[in-house]
Backbone bond lengths (Angstrom), bond angles and torsions (degrees), N, CA, C in turn:
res aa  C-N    CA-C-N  psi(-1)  N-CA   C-N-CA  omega(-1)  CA-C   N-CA-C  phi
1 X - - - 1.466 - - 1.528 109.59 -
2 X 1.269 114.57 140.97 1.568 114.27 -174.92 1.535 126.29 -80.47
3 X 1.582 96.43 -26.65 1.226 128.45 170.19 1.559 109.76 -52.78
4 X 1.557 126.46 -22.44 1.369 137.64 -151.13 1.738 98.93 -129.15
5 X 1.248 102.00 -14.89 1.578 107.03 154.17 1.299 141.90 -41.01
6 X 1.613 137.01 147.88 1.607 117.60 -178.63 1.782 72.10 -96.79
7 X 1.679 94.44 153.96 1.442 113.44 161.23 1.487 118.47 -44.41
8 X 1.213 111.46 -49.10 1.330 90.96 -175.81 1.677 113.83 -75.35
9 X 1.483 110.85 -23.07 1.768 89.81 172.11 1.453 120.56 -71.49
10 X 1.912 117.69 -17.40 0.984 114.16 178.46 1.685 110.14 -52.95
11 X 1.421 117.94 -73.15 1.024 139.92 137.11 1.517 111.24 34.35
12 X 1.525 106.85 -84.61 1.171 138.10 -165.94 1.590 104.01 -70.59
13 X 1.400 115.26 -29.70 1.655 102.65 -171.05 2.001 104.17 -112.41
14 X 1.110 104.81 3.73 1.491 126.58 161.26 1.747 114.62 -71.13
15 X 1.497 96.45 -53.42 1.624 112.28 155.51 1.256 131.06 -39.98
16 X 1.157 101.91 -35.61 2.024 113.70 -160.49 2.325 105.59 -76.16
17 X 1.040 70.50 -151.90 1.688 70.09 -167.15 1.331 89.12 -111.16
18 X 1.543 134.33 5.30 1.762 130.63 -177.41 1.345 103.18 -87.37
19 X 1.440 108.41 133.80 1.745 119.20 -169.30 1.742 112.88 -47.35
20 X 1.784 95.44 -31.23 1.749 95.46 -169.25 2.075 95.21 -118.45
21 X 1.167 111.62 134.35 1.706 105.57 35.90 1.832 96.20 -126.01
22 X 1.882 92.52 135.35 1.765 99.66 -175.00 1.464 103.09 -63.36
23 X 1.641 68.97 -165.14 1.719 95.96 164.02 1.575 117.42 -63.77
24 X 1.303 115.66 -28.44 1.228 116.14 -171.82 2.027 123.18 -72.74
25 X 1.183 88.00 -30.51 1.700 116.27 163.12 1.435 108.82 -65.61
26 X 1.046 97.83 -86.18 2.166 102.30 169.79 0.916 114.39 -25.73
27 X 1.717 131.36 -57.49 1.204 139.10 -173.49 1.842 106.92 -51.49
28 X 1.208 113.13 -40.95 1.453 136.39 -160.72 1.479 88.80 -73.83
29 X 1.449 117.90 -74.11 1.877 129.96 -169.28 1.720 94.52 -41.24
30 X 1.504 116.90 -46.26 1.773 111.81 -179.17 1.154 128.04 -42.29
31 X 1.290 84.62 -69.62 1.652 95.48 158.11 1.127 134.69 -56.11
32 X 1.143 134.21 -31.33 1.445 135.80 161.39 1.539 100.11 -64.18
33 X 0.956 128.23 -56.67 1.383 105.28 -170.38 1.299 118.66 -75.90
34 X 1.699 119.15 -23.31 1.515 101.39 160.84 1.406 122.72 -67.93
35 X 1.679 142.29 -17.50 1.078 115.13 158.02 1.756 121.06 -85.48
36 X 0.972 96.51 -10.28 2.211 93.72 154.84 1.704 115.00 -56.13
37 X 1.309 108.63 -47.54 1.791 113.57 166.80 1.633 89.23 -54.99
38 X 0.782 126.77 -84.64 1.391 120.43 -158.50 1.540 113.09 -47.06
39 X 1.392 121.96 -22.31 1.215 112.74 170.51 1.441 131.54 -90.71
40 X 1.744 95.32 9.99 1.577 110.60 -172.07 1.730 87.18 -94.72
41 X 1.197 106.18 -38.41 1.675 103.11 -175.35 1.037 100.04 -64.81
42 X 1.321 145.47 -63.29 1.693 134.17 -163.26 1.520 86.78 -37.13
43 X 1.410 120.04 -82.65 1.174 144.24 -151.69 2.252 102.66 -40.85
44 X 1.394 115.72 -48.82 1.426 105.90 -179.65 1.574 101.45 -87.89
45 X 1.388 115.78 21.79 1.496 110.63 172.83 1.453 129.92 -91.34
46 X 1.664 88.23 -46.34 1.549 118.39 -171.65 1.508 116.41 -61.28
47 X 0.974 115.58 -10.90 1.845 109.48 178.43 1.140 97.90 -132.77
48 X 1.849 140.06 43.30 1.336 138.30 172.58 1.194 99.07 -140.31
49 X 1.655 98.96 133.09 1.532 122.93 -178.38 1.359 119.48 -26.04
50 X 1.833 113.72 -34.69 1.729 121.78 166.79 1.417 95.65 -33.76
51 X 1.330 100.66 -90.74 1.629 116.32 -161.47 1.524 105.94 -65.01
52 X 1.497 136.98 45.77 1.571 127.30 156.40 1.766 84.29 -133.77
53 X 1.595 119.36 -7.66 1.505 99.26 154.65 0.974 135.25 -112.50
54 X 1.644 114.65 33.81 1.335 112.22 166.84 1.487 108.26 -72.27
55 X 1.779 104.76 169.47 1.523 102.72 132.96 1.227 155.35 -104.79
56 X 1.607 116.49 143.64 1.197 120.58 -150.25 1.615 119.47 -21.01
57 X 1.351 117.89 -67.98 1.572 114.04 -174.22 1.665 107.00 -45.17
58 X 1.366 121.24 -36.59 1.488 132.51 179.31 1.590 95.47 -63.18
59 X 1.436 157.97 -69.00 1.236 151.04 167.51 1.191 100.60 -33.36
60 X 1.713 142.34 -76.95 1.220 142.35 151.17 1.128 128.70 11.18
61 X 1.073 101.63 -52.24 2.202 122.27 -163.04 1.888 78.53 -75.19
62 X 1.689 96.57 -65.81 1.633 97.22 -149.79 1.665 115.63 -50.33
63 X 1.522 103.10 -50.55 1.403 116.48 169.48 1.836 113.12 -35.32
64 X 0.834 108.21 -32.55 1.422 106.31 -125.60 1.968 70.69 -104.65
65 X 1.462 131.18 -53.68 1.294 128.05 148.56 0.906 133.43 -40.31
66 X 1.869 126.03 -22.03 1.527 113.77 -170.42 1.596 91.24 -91.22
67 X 1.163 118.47 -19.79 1.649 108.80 171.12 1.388 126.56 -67.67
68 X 1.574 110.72 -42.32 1.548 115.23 174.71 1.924 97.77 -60.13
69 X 1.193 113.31 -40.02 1.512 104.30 -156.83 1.753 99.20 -70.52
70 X 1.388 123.24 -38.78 1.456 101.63 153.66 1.305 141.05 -54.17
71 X 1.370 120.88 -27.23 0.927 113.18 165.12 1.998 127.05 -56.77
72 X 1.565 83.77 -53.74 2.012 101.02 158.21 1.697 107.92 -29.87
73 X 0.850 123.60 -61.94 1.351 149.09 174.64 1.100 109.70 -30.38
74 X 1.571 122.86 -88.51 1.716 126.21 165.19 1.703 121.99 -32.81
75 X 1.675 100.45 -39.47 1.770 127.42 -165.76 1.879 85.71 -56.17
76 X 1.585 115.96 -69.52 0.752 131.16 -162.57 1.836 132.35 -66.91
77 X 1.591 101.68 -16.78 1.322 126.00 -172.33 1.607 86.28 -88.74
78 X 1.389 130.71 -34.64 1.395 146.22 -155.92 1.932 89.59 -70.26
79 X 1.411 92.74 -62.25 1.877 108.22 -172.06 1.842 85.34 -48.89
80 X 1.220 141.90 -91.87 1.348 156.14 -101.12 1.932 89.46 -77.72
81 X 1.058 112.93 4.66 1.976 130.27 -170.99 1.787 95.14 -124.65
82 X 1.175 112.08 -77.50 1.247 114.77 -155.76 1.443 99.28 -76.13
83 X 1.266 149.31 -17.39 1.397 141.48 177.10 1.673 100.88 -69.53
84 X 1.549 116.93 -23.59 1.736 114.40 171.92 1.308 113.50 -72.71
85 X 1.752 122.98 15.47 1.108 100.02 175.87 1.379 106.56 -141.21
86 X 1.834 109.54 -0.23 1.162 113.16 164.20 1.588 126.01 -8.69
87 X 1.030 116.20 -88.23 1.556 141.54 177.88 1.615 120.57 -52.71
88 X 1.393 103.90 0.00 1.549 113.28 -169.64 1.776 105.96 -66.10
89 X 1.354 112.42 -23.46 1.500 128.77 -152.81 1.818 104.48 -94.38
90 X 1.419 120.11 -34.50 1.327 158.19 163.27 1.329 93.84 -47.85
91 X 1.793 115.29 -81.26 1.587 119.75 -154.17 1.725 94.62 -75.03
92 X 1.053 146.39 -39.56 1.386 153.28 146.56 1.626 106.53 -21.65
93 X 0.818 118.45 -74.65 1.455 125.45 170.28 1.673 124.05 -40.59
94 X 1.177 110.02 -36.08 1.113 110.55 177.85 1.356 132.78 -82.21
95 X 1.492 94.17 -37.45 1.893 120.72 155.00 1.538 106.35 -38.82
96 X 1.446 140.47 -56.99 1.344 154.64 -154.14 1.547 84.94 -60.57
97 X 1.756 95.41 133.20 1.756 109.68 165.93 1.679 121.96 -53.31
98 X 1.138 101.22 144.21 1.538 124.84 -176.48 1.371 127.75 -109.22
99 X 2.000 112.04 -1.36 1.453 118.01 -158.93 1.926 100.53 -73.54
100 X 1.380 107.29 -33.66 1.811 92.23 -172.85 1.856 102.86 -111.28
101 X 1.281 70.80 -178.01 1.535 71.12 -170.51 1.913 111.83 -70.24
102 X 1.410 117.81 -66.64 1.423 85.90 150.78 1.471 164.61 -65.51
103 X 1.455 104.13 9.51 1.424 108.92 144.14 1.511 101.54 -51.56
104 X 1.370 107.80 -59.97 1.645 97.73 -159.70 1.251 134.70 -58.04
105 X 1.773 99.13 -36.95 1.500 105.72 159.31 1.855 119.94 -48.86
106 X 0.995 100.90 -48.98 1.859 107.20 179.55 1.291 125.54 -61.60
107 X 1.346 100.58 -27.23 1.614 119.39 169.54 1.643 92.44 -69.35
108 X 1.079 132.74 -86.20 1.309 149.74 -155.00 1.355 120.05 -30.57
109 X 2.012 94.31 -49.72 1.757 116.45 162.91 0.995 103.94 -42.39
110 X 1.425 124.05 -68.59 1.471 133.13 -157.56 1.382 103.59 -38.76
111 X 1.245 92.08 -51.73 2.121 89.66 -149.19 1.481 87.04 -87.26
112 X 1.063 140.09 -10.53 1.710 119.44 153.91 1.099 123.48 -14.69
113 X 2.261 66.44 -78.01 1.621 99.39 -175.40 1.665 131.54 -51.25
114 X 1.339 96.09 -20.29 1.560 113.32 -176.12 1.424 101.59 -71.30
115 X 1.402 107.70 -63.32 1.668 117.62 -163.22 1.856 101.17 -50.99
116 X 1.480 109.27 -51.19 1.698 114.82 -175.30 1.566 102.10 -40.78
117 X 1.763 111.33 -57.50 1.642 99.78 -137.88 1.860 66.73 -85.28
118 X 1.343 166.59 -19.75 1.260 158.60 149.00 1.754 103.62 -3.02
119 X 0.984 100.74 -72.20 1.549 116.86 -155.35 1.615 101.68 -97.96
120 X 1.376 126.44 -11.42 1.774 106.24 161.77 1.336 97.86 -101.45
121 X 1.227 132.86 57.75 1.696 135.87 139.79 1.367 89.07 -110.95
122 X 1.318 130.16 -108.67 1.326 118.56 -164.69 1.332 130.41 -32.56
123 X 1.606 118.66 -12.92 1.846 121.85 171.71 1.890 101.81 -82.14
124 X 1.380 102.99 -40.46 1.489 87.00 166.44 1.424 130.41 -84.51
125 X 1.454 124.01 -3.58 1.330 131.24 162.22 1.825 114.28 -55.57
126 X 1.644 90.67 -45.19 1.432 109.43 166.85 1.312 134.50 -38.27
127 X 1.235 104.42 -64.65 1.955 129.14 160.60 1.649 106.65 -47.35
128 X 1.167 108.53 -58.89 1.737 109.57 175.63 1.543 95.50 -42.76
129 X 1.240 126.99 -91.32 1.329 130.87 176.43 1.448 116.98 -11.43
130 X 1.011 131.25 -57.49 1.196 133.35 161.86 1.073 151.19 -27.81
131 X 1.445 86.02 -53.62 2.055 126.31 168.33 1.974 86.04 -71.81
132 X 1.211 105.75 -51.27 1.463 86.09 -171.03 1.682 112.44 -50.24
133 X 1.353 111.33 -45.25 1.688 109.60 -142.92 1.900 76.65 -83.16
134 X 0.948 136.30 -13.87 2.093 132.12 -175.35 1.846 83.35 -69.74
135 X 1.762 107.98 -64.19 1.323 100.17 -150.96 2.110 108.91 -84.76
136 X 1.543 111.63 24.64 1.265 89.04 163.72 1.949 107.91 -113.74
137 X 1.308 99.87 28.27 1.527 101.09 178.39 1.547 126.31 -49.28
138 X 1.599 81.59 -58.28 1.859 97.17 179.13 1.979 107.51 -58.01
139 X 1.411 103.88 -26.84 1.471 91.37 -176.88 1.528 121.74 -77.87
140 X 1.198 95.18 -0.01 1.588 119.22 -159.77 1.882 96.55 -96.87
141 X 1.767 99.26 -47.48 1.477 77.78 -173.49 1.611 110.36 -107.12
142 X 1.742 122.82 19.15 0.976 113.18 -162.75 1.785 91.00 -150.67
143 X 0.755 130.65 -21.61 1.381 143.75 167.92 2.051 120.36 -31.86
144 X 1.177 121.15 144.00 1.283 100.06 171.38 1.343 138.42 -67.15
145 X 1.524 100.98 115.10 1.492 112.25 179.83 1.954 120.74 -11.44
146 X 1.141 83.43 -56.11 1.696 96.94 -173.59 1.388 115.70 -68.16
147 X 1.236 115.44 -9.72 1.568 121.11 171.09 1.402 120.54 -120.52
148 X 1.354 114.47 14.95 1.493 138.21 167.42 1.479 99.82 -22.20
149 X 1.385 105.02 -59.49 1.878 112.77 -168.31 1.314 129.90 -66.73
150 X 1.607 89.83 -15.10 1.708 95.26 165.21 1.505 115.78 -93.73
151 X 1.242 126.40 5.75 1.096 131.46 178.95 1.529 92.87 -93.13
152 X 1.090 117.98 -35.37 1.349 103.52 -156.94 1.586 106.27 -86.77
153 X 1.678 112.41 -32.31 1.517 127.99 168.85 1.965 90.97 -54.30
154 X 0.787 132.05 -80.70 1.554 140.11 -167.25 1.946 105.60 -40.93
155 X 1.138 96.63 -32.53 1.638 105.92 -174.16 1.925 79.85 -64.24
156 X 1.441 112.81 -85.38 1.247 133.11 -160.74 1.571 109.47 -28.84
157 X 1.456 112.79 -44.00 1.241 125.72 -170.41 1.806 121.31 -67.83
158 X 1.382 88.03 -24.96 1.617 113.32 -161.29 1.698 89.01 -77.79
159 X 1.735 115.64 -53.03 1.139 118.27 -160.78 1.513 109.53 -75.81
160 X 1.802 112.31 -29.56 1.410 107.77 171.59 1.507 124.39 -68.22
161 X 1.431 117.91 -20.19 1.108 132.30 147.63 1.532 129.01 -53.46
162 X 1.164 116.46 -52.68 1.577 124.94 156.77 1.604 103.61 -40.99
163 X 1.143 126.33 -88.93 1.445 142.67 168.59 1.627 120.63 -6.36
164 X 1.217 87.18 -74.04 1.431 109.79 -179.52 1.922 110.91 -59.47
165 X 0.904 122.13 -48.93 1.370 138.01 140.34 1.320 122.22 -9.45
166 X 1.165 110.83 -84.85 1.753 138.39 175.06 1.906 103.64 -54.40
167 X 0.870 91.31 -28.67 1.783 96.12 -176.67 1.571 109.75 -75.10
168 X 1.650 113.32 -40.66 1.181 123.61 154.59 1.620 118.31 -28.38
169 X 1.421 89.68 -84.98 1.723 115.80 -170.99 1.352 102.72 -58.31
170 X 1.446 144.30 -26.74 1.563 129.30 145.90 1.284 130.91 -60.14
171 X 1.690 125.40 -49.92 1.489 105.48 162.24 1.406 125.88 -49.22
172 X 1.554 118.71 -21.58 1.525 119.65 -167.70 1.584 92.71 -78.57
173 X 1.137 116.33 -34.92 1.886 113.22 173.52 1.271 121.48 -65.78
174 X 1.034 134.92 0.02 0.908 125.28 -160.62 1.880 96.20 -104.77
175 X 1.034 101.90 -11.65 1.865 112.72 177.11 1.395 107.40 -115.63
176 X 1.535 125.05 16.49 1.337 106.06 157.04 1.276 108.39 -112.17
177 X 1.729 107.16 149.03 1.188 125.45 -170.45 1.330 115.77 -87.16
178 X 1.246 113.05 -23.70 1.485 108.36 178.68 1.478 109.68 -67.45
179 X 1.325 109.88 142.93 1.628 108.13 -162.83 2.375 82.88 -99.49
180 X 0.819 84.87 -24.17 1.851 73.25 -161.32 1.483 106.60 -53.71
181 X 1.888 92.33 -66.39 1.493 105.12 159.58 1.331 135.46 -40.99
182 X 0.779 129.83 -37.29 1.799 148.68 178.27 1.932 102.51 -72.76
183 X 1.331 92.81 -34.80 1.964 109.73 -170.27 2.181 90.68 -75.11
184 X 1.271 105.06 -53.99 1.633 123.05 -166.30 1.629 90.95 -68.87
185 X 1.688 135.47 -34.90 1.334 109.36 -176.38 1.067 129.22 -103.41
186 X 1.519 104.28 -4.16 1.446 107.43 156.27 1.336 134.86 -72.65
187 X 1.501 120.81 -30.11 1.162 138.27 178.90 2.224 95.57 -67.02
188 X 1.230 105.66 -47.80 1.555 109.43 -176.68 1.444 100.66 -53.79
189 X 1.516 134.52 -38.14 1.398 147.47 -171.10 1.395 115.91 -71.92
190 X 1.382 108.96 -47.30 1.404 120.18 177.94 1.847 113.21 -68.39
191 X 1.390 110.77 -44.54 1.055 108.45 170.01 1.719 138.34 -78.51
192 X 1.697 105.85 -13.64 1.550 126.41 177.02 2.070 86.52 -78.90
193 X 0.935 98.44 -63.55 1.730 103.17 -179.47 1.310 123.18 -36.06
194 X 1.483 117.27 -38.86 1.556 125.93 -164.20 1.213 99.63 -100.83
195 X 1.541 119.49 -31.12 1.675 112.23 -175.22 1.632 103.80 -89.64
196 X 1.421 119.98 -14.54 1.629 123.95 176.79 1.588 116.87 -59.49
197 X 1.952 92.40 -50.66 1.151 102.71 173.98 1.588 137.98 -79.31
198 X 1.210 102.87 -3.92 1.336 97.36 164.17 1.220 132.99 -99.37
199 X 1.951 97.54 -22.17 1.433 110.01 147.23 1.686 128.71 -37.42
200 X 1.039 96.89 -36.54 1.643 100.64 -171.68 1.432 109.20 -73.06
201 X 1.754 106.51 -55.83 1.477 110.66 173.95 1.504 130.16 -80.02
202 X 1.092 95.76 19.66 1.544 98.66 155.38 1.901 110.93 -118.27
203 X 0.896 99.54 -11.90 1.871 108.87 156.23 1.021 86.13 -45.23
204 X 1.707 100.75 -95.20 1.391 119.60 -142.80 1.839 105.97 -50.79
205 X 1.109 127.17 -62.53 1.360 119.27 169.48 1.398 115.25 -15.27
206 X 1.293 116.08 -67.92 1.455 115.30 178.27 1.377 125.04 -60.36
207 X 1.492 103.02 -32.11 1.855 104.82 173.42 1.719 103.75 -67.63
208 X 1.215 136.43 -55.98 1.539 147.62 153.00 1.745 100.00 -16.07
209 X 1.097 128.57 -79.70 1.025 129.95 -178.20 1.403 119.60 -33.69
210 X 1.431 109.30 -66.76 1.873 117.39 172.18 1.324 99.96 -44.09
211 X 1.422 117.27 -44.98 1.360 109.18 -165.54 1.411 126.23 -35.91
212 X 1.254 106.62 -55.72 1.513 137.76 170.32 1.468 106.40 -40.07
């Protein structure tokens, strides 16, 4: 598992000339580690005078996020393994005989079928991402001052993860034939994309701001 890797072998076999582990993996490890920043902030928050003057529902909010964002965490360590095998169903598919005509039809299913379940791993890697950049708000506007920058590194990470993601799940469209389906995941893309990104830049705005 790659996930169970030291960084630098990850690193090192990301380097190589072997297809995995892609972009789609990387994209996944980003994100995971931008909500780990975010879980370093709960963590230098919770026993500093900041966080014993919030108010209550504001402690509430954060608590109640630094748990979902572990969960994000596992979700996402999960993608940075299973996105290496996305495509396994695709290259399988293509191998399958071609001499009659329904061979060919069955072949053809396949690699549909391959390309679809291809691209809803990385579209739901996407959504995780998402949930990340909603649930690091409160750390963003209530979080400890002094670790502002990891909020804002964790914001960045979440969205290159989003990004990186979505880039996936469009080349995989571009080989499905179903026009409905293909019509339904782009529209899911356009809208995970536009609400990611503004998620992010209104992070970052607010991390900019403390800065000051």
């Amino acid at each position: 598992m790659y996930i169970d890797k030291s960084i630098r072998e990850y690193v090192k076999e990301t380097a190589s000339g072997e297809p995995i582990p892609g972009g789609g993996s990387v994209s996944a490890l980003a994100a995971s580690l931008g909500a780990a920043l975010t879980s370093m902030v709960y963590n230098l928050t919770i026993d500093k005078k900041i966080y014993k003057e919030l108010e209550e529902d504001q402690r509430s909010e954060m608590d109640a996020n630094f748990e979902e964002i572990k969960k994000s965490i596992e979700k996402l360590n999960y993608f940075v393994d299973e996105d290496t095998k996305a495509f396994d169903d695709v290259m399988k598919a293509f191998k399958m005989p071609k001499e009659t005509d329904e061979e060919k039809k069955k072949r053809t299913d396949a690699i549909q079928a391959g390309y679809k379940k291809a691209l809803e791993l990385p579209l739901e890697c996407a959504k995780e991402c998402k949930k990340v950049l909603e649930l690091q708000e409160t750390f963003a506007n209530n979080g400890n001052v002094h670790a502002i920058t990891d909020v804002g590194v964790g914001a960045l990470l979440a969205y290159t993860g989003l990004e990186g993601s979505l880039l996936n799940v469009t080349i995989n469209l571009k080989s499905i034939k179903d026009d409905a389906y293909r019509t339904q995941k782009e529209r899911e893309v356009e809208e995970v994309l536009s609400t990611g990104k503004a998620l992010k830049e209104k992070l970052m705005e607010k991390v900019y701001s403390r800065l000051k």
